[in-house]
C-alpha positions in Angstrom: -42.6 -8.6 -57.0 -45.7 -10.6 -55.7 -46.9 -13.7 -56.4 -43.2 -13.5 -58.2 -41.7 -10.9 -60.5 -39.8 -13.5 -61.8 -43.0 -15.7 -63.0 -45.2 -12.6 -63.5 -43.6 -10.4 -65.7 -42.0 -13.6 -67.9 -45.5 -14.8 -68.2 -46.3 -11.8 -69.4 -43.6 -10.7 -71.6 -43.5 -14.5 -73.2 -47.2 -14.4 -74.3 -46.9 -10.6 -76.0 -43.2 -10.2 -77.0 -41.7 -14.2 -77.4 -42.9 -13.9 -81.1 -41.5 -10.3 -81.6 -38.3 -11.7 -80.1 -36.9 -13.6 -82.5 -33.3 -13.9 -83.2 -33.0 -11.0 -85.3 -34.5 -8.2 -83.3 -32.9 -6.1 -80.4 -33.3 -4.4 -77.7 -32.5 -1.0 -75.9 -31.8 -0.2 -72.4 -32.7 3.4 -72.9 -30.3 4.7 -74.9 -29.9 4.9 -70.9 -26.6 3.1 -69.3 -26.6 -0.6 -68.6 -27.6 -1.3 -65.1 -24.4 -3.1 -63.6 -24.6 -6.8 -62.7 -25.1 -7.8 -59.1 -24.0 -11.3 -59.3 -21.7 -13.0 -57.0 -19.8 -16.1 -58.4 -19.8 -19.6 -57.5 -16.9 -21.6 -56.8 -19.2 -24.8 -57.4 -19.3 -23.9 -61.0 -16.5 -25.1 -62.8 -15.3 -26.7 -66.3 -18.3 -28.4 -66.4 -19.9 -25.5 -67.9 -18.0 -25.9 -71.4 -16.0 -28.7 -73.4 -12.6 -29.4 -72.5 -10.2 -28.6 -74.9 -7.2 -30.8 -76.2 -5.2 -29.0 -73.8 -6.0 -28.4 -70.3 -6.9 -24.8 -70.1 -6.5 -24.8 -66.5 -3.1 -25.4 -66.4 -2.6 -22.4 -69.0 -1.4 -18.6 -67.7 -4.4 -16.9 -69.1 -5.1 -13.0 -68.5 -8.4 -11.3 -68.9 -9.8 -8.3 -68.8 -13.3 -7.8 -66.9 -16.2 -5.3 -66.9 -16.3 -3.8 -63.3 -19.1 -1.9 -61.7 -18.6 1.9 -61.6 -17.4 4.0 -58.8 -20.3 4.8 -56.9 -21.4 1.2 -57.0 -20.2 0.3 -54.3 -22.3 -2.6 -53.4 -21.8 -4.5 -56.4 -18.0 -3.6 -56.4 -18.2 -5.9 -53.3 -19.8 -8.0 -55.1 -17.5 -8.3 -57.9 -14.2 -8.5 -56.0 -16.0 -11.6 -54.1 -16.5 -13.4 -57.1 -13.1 -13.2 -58.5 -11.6 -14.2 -55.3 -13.9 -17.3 -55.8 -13.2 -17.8 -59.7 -9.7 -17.1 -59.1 -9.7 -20.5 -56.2 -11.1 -22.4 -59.1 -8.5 -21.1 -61.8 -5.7 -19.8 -60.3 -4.2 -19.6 -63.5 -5.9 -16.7 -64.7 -5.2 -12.9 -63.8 -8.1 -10.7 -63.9 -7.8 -7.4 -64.9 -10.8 -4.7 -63.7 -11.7 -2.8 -66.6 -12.9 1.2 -66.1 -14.6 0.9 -69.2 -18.4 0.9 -69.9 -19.8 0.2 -73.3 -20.2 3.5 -75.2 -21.7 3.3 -79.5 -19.4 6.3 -80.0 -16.4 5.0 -78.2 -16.4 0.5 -79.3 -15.1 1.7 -82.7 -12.1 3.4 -81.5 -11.5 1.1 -78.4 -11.6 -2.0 -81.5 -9.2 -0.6 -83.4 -6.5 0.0 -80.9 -7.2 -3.3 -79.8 -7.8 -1.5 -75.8 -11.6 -3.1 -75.4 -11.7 -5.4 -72.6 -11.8 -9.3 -73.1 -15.9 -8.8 -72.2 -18.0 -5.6 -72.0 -21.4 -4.8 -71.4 -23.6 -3.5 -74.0 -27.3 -3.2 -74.3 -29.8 -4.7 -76.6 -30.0 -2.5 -79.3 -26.6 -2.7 -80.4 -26.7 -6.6 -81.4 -26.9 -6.1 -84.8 -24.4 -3.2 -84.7 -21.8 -5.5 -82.9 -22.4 -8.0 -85.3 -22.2 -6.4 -88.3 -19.4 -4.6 -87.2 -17.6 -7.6 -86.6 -17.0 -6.5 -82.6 -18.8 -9.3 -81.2 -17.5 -13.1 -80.8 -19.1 -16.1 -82.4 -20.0 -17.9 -78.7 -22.4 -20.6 -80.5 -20.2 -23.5 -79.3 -19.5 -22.0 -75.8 -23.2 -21.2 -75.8 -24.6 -24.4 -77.0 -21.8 -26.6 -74.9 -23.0 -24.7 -71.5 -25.2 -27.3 -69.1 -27.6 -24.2 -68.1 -28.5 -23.0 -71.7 -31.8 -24.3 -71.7 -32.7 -22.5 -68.4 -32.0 -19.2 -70.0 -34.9 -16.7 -70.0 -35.4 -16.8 -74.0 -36.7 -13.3 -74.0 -34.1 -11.7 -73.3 -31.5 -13.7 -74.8 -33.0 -14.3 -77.9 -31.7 -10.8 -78.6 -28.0 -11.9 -78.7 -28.9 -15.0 -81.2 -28.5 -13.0 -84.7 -29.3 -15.9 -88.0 -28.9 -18.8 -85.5 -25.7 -17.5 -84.1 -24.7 -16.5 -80.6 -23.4 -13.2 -79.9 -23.9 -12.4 -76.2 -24.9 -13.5 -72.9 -27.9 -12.4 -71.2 -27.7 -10.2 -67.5 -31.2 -9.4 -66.7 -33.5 -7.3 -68.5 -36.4 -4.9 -67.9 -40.3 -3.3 -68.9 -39.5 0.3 -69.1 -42.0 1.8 -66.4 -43.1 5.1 -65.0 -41.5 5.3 -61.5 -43.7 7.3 -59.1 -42.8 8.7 -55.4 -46.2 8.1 -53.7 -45.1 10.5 -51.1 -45.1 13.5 -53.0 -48.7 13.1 -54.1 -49.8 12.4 -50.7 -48.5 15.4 -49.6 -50.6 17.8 -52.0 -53.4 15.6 -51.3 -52.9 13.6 -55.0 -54.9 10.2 -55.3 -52.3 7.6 -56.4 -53.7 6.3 -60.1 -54.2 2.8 -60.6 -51.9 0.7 -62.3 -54.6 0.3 -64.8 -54.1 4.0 -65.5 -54.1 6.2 -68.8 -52.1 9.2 -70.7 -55.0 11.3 -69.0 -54.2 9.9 -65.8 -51.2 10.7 -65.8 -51.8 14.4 -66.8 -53.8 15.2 -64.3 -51.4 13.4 -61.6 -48.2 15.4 -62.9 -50.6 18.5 -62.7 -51.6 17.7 -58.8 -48.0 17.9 -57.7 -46.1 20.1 -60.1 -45.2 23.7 -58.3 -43.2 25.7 -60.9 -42.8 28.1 -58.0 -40.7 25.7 -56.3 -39.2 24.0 -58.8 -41.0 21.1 -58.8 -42.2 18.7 -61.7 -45.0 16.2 -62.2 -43.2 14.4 -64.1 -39.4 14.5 -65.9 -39.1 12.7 -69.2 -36.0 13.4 -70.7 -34.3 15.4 -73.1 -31.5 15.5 -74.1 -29.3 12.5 -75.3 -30.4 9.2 -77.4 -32.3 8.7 -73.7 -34.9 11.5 -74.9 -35.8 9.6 -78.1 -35.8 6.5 -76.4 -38.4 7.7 -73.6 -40.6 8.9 -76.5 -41.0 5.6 -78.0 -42.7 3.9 -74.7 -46.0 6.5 -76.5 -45.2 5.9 -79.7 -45.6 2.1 -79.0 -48.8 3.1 -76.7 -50.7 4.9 -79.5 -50.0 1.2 -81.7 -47.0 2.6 -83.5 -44.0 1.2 -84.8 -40.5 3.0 -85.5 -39.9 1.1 -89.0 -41.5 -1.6 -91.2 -40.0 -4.5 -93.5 -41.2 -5.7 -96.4 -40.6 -6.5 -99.5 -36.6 -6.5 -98.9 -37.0 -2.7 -98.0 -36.8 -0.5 -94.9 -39.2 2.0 -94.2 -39.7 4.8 -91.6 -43.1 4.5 -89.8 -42.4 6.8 -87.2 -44.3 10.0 -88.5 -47.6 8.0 -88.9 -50.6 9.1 -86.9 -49.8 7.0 -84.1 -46.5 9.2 -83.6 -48.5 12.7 -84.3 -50.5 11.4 -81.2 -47.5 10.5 -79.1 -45.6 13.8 -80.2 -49.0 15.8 -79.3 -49.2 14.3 -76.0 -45.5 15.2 -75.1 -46.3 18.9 -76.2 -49.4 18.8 -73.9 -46.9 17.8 -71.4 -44.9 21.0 -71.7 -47.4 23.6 -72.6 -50.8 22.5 -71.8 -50.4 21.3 -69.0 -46.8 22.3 -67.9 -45.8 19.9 -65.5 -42.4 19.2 -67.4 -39.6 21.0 -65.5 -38.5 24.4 -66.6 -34.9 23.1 -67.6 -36.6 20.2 -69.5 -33.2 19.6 -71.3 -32.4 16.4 -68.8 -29.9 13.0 -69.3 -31.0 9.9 -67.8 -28.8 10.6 -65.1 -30.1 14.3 -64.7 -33.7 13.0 -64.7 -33.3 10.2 -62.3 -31.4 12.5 -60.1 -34.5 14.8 -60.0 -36.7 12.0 -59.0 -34.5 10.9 -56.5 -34.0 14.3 -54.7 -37.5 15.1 -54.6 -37.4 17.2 -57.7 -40.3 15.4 -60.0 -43.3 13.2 -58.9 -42.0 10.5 -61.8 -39.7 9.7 -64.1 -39.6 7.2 -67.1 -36.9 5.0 -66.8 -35.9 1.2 -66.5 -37.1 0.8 -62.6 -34.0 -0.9 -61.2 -31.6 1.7 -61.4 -33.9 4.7 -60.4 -35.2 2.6 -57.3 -31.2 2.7 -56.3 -30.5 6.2 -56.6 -33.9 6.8 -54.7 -33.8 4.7 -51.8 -30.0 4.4 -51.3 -28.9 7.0 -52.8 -31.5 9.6 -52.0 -33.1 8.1 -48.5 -36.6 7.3 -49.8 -38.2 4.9 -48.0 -39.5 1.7 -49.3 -43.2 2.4 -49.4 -43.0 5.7 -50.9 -41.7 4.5 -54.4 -44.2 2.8 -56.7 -43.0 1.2 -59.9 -45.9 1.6 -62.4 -46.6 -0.2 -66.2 -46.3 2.7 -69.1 -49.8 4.3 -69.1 -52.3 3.5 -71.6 -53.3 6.0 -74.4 -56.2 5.3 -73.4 -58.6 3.6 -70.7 -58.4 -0.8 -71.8 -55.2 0.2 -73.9 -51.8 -1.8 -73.6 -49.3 -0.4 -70.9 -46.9 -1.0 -73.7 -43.0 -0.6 -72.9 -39.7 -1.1 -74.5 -38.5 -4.2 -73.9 -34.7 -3.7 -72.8 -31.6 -5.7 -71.6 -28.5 -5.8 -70.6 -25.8 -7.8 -72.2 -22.3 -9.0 -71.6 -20.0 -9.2 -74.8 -17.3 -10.9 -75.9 -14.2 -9.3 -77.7 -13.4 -11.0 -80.9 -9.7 -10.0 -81.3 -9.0 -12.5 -77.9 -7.3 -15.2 -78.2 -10.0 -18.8 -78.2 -8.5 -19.5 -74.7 -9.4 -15.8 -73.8 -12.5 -16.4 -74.9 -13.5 -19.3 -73.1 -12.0 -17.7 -69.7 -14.3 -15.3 -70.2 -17.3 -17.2 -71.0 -16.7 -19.0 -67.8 -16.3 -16.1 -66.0 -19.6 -14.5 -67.6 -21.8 -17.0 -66.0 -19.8 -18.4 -62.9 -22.6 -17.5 -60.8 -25.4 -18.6 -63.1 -27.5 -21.0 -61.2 -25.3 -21.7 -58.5 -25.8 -22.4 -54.7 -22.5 -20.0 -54.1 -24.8 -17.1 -56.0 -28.0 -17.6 -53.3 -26.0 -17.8 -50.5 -23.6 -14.5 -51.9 -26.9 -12.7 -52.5 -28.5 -13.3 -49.0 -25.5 -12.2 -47.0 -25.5 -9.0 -49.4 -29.1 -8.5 -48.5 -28.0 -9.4 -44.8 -25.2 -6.8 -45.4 -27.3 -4.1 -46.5 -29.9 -4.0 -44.2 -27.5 -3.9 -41.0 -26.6 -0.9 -43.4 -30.2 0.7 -43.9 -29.9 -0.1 -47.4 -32.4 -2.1 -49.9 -31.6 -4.8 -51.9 -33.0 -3.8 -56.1 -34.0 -7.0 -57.7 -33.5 -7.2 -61.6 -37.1 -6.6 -63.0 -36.5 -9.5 -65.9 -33.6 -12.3 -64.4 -31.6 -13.9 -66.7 -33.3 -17.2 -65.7 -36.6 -18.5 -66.5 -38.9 -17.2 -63.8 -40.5 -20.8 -63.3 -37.2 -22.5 -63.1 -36.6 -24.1 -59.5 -33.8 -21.7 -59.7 -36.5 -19.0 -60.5 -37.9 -20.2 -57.5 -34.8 -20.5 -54.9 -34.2 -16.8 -55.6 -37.6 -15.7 -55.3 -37.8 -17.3 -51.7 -34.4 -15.5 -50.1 -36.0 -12.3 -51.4 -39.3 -13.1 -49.5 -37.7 -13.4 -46.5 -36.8 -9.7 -46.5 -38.2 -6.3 -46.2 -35.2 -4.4 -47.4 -35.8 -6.2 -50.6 -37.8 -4.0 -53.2 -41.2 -5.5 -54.0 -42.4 -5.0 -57.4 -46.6 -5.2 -57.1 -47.9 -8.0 -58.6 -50.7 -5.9 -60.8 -48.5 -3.8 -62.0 -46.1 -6.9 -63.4 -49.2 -8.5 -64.4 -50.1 -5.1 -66.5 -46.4 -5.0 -68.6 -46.3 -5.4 -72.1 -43.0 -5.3 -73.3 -41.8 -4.7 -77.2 -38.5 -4.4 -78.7 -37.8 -1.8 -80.7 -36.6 -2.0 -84.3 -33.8 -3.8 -85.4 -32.0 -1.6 -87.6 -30.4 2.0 -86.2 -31.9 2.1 -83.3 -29.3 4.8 -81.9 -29.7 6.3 -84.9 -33.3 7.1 -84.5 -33.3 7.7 -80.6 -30.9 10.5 -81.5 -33.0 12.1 -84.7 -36.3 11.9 -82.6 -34.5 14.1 -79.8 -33.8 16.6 -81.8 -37.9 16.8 -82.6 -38.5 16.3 -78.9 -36.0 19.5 -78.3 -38.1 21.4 -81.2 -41.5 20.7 -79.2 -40.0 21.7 -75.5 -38.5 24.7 -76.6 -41.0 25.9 -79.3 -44.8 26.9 -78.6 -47.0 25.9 -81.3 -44.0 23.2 -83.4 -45.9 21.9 -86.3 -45.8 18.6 -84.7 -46.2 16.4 -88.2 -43.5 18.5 -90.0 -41.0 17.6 -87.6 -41.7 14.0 -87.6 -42.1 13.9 -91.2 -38.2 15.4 -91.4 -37.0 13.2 -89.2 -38.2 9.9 -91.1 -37.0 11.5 -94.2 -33.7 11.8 -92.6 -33.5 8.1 -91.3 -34.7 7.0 -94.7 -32.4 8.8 -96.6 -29.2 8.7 -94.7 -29.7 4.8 -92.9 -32.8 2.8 -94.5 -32.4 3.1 -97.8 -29.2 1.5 -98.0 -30.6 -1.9 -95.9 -30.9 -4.7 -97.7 -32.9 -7.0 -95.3 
């Protein structure tokens, strides 16, 4: 992350997104799965954090339901049962229940109305708004406000939680969407690595040095199939100086079929039949594609870094200095290495009870700018590397990156080569941008079906299809927004 990521890619993302930020737009992590959270807890941090009530919640039998890492995370499992050992020594008066599910648009609805969502979920930045209007996300203003740390709080990523002054959701750590490359791979066929600075045609004409249909190997895997297809899409769409809607004058308009998206839609079918460095069985998941990078299967994926970085490297046995985490290319050369700006989130269920609620919010951010968390973190780092594993860092913390916390973290990681290193010109090269702030699934999910009609069609009338699909969010979602 040199000189930090923390300071680096906050500096960047709070001189050319903080404005675009504001309290009514959101976020996305991909329409890709929320990364899980890697924080420990602290048994330092206690009732300090929030107002006492009338009654002494401590001395209340209180039972809450927790998001918990999946299965194959095992890591952050660890750390998870460690910190509700330690939360649990600070209020033993509360039972913690792990929860098996993760946030899913198609599946809060029905989880809501049988009342079976946990006390907290996780949820990603897009669906603020959604949650909200919905009426599936607590009012935490007073929590939120009443916390000792607020002010320490990387704005840019929370900001995307705070809907018409309101508080919504608690900020985990965020990410730049970036092109992920295995160095490796182009050394072997004798491919110069691009600088960071690099271009759309740059990346081409790498993709095109490794790809060997022959062998079943891609240049480069973006996906498609799944909201995660749409979503990849938009990193050129934002490139070319796109947007996916505009507001004004109280209306909501599609902007998505504009010139700007002809050129990012041409570019993907350059991808597949000019150039053909897509793989054959294009139709790929975020799981599917970061699988292929990991196994040696594509030269580079697009993705959030953090979680293809752990599938790679301790998952699939890459070593440290063969994975490069690159900005979004520019359309072109002095361009902006433009990329989503994405998050992930932690929720809290509005049916609980206030006392519930609270529980949770003190559970949320138990770890947040504790001593407890650095010293959990280091022996996890200690952990790993007796186990040849690598520590990921969060691209975006949920701190500020020039906090002294910011800067306690920053030095355990130094300390460590089993820590990933995010380079320094790439960080400073990020230009993150939220996405827009109405249907954002929505949209991901109508510009995968074009993406599908591009892969699988020779010669798609590129502007038709986008011009369908804007008439189709118009018609069935904009029209009836009343900003």
């Amino acid at each position: 992350m040199r000189k930090s990521v923390f300071t680096t890619v906050a500096a960047v993302l709070l001189c050319s997104t903080l404005a675009a930020c504001g309290g009514n737009n959101n976020t996305s992590n991909n329409g890709n799965k929320p990364a899980e959270s890697a924080n420990a807890s602290a048994s330092t941090n206690t009732a300090t954090a929030t107002p006492q009530p009338s009654e002494d919640i401590t001395q209340k039998k209180i039972k809450i339901s927790i998001y918990y890492p999946l299965p194959d995370q095992v890591e952050n499992r660890k750390l998870e049962d460690d910190k509700i050992a330690r939360f649990n020594k600070v209020y033993p008066n509360v039972e913690i229940v792990k929860s098996d599910w993760h946030y899913a648009p198609n599946e809060i609805g029905i989880k809501m109305a049988a009342n079976e969502a946990p006390t907290f979920f996780n949820t990603y930045a897009t669906e603020a708004k959604f949650l909200v209007e919905k009426g599936w996300a607590a009012d935490i203003t007073d929590l939120y406000n009443s916390y000792e740390f607020k002010d320490q709080i990387n704005p840019v990523l929370q900001n995307q939680f705070i809907i018409d002054g309101k508080v919504y959701g608690i900020a985990q750590k965020g990410y730049v969407t970036t092109t992920v490359v295995n160095k490796k791979m182009l050394d072997d066929k004798g491919v110069a690595v691009p600088s960071y600075d690099w271009t759309w045609d740059d990346m081409v004409n790498t993709a095109k040095g490794v790809a060997d249909a022959k062998k079943g190997i891609a240049g480069i895997a973006p996906m498609g199939k799944g909201n995660e297809a749409g979503w990849n899409w938009t990193n050129f769409l934002f490139e070319a100086g796109g947007e996916i809607q505009n507001i004004a004058d109280g209306k909501v308009t599609a902007a998505f079929n504009s010139e700007a998206g002809k050129k990012a839609l041409d570019f993907y079918n350059k991808l597949r039949w000019d150039a053909d460095v897509i793989p054959k069985d294009w139709a790929l998941g975020w799981g599917d594609a970061v699988g292929a990078f990991g196994q040696g299967r594509t030269a580079m994926v697009i993705a959030g870094a953090e979680g293809v970085l752990e599938q790679a490297l301790n998952q699939g046995g890459m070593k440290i200095e063969d994975v490069l985490t690159y900005p979004m290319p520019a359309a072109e050369k002095g361009g902006k290495h433009t990329g989503v700006l994405g998050g992930d989130y932690l929720v809290i269920n509005p049916n609980a009870t206030k006392d519930e609620q609270e529980m949770a919010f003190r559970y949320i951010t138990f770890d947040y700018f504790t001593d407890d968390y650095l010293t959990s973190i280091e022996k996890d780092i200690q952990a790993r590397k007796t186990e040849g594993k690598y520590f990921i860092p969060p691209h975006i913390n949920y701190f500020s990156p020039d906090s002294e916390y910011g800067k306690k973290v920053q030095a355990i990681f130094d300390k460590y080569d089993n820590v990933y290193k995010y380079n320094a010109e790439s960080n400073a090269l990020l230009d993150g941008k939220p996405e827009a702030q109405y249907n954002t699934q929505e949209y991901y999910g109508s510009m995968t079906n074009v993406l599908q009609e591009v892969f699988s069609k020779k010669g798609t009338d590129t502007q038709a299809q986008l011009d369908a699909a804007a008439k189709e969010m118009q018609t069935k979602y904009y029209d009836a927004i009343k900003p």
